[in-house]
C-alpha positions as CSV (number, residue, x, y, z in Angstrom):
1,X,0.0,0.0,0.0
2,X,1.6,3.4,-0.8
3,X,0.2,7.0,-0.1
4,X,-1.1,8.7,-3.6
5,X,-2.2,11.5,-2.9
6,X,-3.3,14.5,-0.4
7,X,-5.7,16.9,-0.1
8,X,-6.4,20.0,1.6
9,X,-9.8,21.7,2.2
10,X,-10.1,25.2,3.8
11,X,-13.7,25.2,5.4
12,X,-15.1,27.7,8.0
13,X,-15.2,28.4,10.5
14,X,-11.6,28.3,11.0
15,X,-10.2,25.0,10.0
16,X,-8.3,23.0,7.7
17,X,-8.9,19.3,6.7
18,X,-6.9,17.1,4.7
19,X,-7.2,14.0,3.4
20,X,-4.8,11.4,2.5
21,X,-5.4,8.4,-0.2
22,X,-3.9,5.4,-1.2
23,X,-3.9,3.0,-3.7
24,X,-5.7,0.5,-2.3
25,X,-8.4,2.8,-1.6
26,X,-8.0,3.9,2.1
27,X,-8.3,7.2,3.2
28,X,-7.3,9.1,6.3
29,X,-8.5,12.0,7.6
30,X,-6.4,14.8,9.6
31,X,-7.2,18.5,10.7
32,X,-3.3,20.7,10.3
33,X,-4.5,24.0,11.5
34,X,-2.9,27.1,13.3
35,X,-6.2,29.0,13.7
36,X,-5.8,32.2,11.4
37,X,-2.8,31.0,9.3
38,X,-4.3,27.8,7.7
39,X,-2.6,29.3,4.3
40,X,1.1,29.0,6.0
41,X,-0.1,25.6,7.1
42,X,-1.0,24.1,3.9
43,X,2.4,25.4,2.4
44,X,3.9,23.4,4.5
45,X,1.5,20.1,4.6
46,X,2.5,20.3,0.7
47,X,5.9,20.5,0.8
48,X,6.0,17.7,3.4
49,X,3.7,15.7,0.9
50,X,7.1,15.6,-1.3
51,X,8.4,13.2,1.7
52,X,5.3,11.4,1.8
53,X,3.7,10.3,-1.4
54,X,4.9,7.4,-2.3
55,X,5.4,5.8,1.0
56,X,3.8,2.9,2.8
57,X,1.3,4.4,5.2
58,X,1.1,1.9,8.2
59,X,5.1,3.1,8.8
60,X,3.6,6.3,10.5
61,X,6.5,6.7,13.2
62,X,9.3,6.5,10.2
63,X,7.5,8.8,8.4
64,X,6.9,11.1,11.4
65,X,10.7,11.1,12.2
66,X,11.3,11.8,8.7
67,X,9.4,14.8,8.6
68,X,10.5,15.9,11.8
69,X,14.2,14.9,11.8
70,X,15.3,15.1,8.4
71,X,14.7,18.3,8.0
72,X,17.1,20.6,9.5
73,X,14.7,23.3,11.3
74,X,12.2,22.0,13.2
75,X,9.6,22.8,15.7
76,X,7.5,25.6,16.3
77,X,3.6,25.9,15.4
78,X,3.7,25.7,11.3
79,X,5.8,22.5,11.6
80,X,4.7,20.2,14.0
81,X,0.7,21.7,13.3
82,X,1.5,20.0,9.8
83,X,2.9,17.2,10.5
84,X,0.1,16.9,12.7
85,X,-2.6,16.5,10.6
86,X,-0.6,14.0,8.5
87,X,0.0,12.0,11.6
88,X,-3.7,11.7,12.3
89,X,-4.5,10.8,9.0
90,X,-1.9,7.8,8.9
91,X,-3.3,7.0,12.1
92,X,-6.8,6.7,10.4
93,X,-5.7,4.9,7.3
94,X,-4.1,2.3,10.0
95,X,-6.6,1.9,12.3
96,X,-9.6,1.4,9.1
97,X,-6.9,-1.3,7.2
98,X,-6.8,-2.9,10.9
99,X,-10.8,-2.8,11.0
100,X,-9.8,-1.7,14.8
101,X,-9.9,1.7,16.5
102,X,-6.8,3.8,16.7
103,X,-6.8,3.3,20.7
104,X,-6.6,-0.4,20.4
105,X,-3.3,-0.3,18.3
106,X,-2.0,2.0,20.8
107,X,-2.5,-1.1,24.0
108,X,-6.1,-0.6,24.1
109,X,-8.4,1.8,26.0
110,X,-8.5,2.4,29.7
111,X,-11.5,3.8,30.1
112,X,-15.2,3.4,28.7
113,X,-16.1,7.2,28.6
114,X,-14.2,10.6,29.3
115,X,-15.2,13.8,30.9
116,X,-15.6,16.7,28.4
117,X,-16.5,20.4,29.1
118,X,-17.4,23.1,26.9
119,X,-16.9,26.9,26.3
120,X,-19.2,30.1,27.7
121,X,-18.6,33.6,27.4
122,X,-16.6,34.7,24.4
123,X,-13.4,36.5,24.2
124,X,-15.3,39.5,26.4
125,X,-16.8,36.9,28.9
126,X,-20.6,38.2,29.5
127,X,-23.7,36.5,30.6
128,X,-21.3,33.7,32.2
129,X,-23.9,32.2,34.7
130,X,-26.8,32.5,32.3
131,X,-24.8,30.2,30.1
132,X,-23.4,27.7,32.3
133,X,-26.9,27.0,33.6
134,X,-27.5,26.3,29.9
135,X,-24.7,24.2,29.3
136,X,-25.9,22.5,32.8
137,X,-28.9,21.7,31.8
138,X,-28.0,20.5,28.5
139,X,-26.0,17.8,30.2
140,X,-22.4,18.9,30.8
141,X,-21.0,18.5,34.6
142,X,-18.1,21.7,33.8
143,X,-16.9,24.7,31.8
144,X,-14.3,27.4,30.8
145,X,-14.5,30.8,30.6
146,X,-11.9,33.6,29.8
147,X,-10.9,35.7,32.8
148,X,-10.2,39.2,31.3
149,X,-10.1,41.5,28.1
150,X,-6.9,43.6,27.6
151,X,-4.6,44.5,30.2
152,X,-1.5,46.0,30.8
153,X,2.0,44.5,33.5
154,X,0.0,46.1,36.1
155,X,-3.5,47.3,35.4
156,X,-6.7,48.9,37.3
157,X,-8.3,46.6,40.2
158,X,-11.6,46.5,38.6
159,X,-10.0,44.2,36.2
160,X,-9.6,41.6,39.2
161,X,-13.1,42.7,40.6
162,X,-15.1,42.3,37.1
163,X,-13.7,38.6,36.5
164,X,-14.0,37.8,40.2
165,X,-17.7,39.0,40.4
166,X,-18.1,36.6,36.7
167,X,-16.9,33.9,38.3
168,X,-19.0,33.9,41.6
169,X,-22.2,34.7,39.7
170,X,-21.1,30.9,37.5
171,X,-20.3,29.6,40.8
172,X,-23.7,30.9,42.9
173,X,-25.8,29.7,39.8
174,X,-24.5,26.5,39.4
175,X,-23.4,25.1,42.5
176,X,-20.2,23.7,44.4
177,X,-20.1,20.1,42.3
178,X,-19.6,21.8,38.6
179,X,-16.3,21.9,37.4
180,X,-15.3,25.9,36.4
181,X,-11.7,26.5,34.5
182,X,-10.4,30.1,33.6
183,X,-8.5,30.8,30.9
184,X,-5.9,34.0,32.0
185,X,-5.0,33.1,27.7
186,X,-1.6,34.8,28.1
187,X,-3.3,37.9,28.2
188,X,-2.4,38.4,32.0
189,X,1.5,39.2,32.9
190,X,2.8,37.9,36.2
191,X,2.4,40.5,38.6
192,X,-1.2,41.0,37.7
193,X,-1.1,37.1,37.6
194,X,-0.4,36.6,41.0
195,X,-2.9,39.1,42.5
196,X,-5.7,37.4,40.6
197,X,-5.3,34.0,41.6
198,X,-5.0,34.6,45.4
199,X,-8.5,36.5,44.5
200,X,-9.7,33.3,42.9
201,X,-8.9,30.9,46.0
202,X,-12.4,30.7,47.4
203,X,-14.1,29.4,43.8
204,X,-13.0,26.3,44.4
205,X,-12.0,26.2,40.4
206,X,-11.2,23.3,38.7
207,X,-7.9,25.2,37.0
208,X,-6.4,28.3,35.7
209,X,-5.4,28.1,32.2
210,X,-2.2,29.7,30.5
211,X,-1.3,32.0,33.7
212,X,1.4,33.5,31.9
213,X,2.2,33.1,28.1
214,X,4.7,30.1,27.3
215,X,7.3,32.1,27.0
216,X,7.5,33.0,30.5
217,X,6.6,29.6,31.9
218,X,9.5,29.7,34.7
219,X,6.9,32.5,36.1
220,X,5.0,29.3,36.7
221,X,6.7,28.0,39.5
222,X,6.4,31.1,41.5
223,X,2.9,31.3,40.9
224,X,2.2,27.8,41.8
225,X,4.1,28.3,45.0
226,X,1.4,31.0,45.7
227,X,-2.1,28.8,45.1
228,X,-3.9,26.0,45.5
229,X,-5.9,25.9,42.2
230,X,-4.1,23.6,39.6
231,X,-2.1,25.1,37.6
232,X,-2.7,24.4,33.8
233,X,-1.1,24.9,30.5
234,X,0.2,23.8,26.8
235,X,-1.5,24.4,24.5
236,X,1.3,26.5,22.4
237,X,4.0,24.1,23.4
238,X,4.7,22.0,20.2
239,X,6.4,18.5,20.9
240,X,7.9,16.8,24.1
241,X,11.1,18.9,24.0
242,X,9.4,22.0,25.5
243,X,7.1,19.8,27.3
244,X,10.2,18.1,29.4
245,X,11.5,21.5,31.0
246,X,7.8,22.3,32.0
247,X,7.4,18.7,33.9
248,X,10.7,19.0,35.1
249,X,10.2,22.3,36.2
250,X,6.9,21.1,38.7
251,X,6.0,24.1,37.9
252,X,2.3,22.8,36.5
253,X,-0.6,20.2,37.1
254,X,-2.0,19.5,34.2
255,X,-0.5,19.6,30.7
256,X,-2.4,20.7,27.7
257,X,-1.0,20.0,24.3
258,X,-3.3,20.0,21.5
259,X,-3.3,17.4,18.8
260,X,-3.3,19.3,15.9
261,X,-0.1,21.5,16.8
262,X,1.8,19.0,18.7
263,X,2.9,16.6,16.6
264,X,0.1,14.5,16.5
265,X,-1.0,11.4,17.9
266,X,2.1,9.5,18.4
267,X,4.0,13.0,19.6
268,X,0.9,13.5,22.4
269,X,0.8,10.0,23.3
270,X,4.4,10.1,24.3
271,X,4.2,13.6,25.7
272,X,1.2,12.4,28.0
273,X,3.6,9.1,29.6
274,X,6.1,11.6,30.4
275,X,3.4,13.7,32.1
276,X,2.4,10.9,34.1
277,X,6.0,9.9,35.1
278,X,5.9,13.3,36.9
279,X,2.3,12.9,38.2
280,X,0.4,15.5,36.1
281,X,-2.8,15.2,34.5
282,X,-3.5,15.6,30.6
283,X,-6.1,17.9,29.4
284,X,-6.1,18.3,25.8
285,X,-6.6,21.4,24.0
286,X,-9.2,21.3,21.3
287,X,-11.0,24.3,20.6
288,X,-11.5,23.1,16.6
289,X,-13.5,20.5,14.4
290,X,-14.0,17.1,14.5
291,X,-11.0,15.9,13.3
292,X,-8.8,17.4,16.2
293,X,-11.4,16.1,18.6
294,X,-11.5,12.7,17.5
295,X,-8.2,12.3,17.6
296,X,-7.6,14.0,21.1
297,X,-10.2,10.8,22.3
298,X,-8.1,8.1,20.9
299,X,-5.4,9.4,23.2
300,X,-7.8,10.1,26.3
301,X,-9.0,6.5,26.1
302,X,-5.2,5.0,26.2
303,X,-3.5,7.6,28.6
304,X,-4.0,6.7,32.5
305,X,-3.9,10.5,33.4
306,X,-6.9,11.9,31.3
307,X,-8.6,14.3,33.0
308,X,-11.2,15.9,30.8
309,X,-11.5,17.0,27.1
310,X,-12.4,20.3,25.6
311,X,-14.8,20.6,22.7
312,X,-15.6,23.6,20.5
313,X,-19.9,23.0,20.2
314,X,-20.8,26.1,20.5
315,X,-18.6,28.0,20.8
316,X,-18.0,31.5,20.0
317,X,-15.8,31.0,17.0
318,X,-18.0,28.6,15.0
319,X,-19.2,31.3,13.1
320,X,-21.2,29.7,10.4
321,X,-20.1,26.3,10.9
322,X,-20.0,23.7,14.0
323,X,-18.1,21.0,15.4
324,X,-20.7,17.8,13.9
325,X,-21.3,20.1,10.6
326,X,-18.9,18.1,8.1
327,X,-19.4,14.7,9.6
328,X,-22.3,12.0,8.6
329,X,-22.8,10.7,11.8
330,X,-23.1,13.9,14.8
331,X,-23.9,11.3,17.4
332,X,-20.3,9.9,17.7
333,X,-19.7,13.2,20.2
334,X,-22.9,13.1,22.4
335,X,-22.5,13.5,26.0
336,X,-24.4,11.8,28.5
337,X,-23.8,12.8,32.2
338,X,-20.9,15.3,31.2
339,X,-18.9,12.6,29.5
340,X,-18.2,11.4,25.8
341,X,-18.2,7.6,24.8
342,X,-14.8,6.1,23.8
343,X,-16.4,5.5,19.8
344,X,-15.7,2.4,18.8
345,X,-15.5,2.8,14.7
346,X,-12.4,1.8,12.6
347,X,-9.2,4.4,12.9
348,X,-10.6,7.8,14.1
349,X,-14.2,6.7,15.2
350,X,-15.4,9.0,13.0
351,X,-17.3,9.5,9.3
352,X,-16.5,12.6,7.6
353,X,-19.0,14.2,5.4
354,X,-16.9,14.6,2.3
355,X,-19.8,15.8,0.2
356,X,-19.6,19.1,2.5
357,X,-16.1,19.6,2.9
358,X,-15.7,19.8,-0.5
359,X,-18.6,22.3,-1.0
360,X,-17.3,23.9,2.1
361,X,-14.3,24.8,0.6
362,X,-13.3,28.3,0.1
363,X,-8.9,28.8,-0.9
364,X,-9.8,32.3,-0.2
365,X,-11.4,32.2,3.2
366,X,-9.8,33.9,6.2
367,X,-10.2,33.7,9.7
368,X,-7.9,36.0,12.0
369,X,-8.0,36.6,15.7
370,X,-8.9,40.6,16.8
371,X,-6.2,42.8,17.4
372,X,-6.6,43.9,20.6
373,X,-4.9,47.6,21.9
374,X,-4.9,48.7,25.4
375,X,-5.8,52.0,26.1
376,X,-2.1,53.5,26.0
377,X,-2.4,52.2,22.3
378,X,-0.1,49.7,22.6
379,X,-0.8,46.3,21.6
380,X,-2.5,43.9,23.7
381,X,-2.4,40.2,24.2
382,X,-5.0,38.9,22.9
C-alpha cells in the first residue's frame, strides 16, 4: 500500500482538513491547522507531501521522524501543526486497514467514557452564569470561561473585581459540584497574575489556564508556589522537548498539548507518559473541528492520566459552521452525564461528510483573531 495523494480543504469556521489516499483505496482524515494562518499551514502540509507520497502508510512513526528529523529546522507551530494533521491521518488509514480503533493499536483503551467540558462567554466573557446554567442543563457537569479582556504588566483593580464577580455569579448559579476552569489566555503578565489568583482561591476552580504566556513559563513555578488551584497549560508548546523542562520544572498540574499542533498522535501519546511519570494530569486542548477532537479521544481513552477534554460546540468561533457540521454521523460526540463515549468505529471513530467539505471549501477564506490595543495604544495580548 503506498500514499497517492493528499488533499487539503479550507472550510469555515476556522479549520483546515486534509485527506490522504492510497492506492488500495484507504483514506485518512487529519485537521493541520494554526487558527488564522491555515494558508502557512498548507504550504507546509504540501511541501512535506514531497516526503510522503509514495510511501507505505502503516510506517507512520518512520515517516513522522522523517518529517520531523530530516529536515534541518524544526519545531514551532507551522511545523509540527502540519505534521500533525498528516500523523492523524496515517493514524486513520491504519486503524480502518486494521478494521480496529486507533486506541486499540496503541495497547487498548482504559476507560469506557471521558469527561468533556465546553466553552461560555466569548473573548469578552458576559452572561457567564446564564450560560453555564444552559450548558448545565443541557447535560455537561463543567466549563471554561476567559478571565479578562486587555490589560496591561500592572493594570486597574476593577479588572480583578469584574472577572471575580463573573466567576462567583457561575459559581452561585450552578453550584459547588460543577467543574469551572479560567482561561488567564496569556493575556495576563505575572504581577497581575499573582494578584488574581489569590483573589480566585475561594471558587474552588477546577484550574487556571495559560497563567502566563509560554514564553515566560519559569513565572510558573512562583505562581504555583502562591495557590492551590491547579495550575494548567500547553496548548502552544509544540512536541515533548518543550514539554520536558515544563514537567521538570513542577511548575504545572496539568498539561495541555493540543493534537493538531503538537505533533500529532504518536508525539501527544508520548508527551502524555512523560506527564504521568511526573504525576500530572493531561487535558487536551481542542478548541476546533471534528477531526482534532477525534483524535484527542483516541489518546484520552489510552492515557492513565486523562482528566477531561475540551470541545468547540458552540462556541464563540463557529461562526457559520460547528463541530458535527462536516461529519455523517453527529452522534459519535454526544454527552451523556458530562462525559463522551470512547467510539468504537475503525481508525478515528469518525465518518466525515466529504460531500460538504468539499462544497465547504473556500482557498480564499480567512479567519484572523482581533487585534486587541490597550488604552495607552499599545498592543495587547489577545
Amino acid at each position: 500500500m503506498k500514499i497517492t495523494q493528499l488533499e487539503l480543504f479550507n472550510v469555515p469556521p476556522r479549520w483546515l482538513f486534509l485527506k490522504v489516499s492510497t492506492d488500495d483505496g484507504y483514506v485518512g482524515w487529519g485537521e493541520p491547522i494554526v487558527e488564522g494562518h491555515a494558508a502557512t499551514v498548507k504550504a507546509a502540509v504540501k511541501e512535506m507531501g514531497e516526503f510522503v507520497i509514495g510511501r507505505d502508510p502503516l510506517q507512520i512513526e518512520d515517516i513522522w521522524q522523517t518529517l520531523y528529523r530530516a529536515r534541518f529546522y524544526r519545531g514551532g507551530p507551522v511545523m509540527m501543526s502540519a505534521i500533525a494533521g498528516i500523523n492523524q491521518a496515517l493514524w486513520d488509514i491504519k486503524g480502518k486497514f486494521h478494521g480496529v480503533p486507533i486506541y486499540d493499536l496503541l495497547g487498548g483503551k482504559v476507560r469506557d467514557k471521558i469527561e468533556t467540558y465546553a466553552w461560555v462567554g466569548g473573548d469578552r466573557p458576559s452572561d457567564v452564569a446564564k450560560q453555564a446554567q444552559e450548558r448545565k442543563d443541557n447535560g455537561l457537569n463543567a466549563v471554561k470561561m476567559n478571565a479578562v479582556n486587555e490589560v496591561h504588566y500592572m493594570d486597574k483593580f476593577h479588572h480583578i473585581d469584574e472577572t471575580i464577580a463573573r466567576i462567583a455569579s457561575v459559581r452561585e448559579q450552578v453550584g459547588s459540584d460543577f467543574g469551572i476552569a479560567v482561561d488567564f489566555h496569556g493575556r495576563v503578565h505575572k504581577p497581575m497574575a499573582k494578584m488574581l489568583i489569590q483573589e480566585l482561591e475561594p471558587y474552588h476552580l477546577m484550574f487556571v489556564e495559560e497563567v502566563v504566556l509560554p514564553e515566560n513559563n519559569e513565572a510558573l513555578v512562583d505562581i504555583k508556589n502562591s495557590t492551590s488551584i491547579p495550575i494548567a497549560t500547553g496548548e502552544r508548546m509544540y512536541s515533548r522537548y518543550d514539554f520536558k523542562h515544563l514537567l521538570a520544572s513542577g511548575a504545572v498540574d496539568i498539561i495541555q498539548p493540543d493534537l493538531s499542533h503538537a505533533g500529532g498522535i504518536s508525539e501527544v501519546f508520548k508527551i502524555a507518559a512523560m506527564a504521568e511519570a511526573y504525576d500530572v494530569a493531561l487535558a487536551p486542548h481542542c478548541p476546533l473541528g471534528p477531526i482534532a477532537l477525534a483524535s484527542c479521544i483516541q489518546v484520552d481513552a489510552v492515557a492513565y492520566n486523562a482528566l477531561i477534554q475540551e470541545q468547540s460546540l458552540g462556541i464563540h468561533y463557529n461562526q457559520g459552521s460547528d463541530l458535527l457540521d462536516y461529519l455523517t454521523d453527529d452522534s459519535v460526540f454526544d454527552y451523556e452525564d458530562g462525559y463522551i463515549n470512547i467510539p468504537t468505529g475503525a481508525g478515528l471513530g469518525i465518518e466525515v461528510d466529504e460531500d460538504k467539505v468539499r462544497a465547504a471549501h473556500d482557498d480564499a477564506f480567512r479567519w484572523h483573531n482581533p487585534i486587541w490595543r490597550r488604552k495607552d495604544g499599545s498592543i495587547a495580548e489577545w
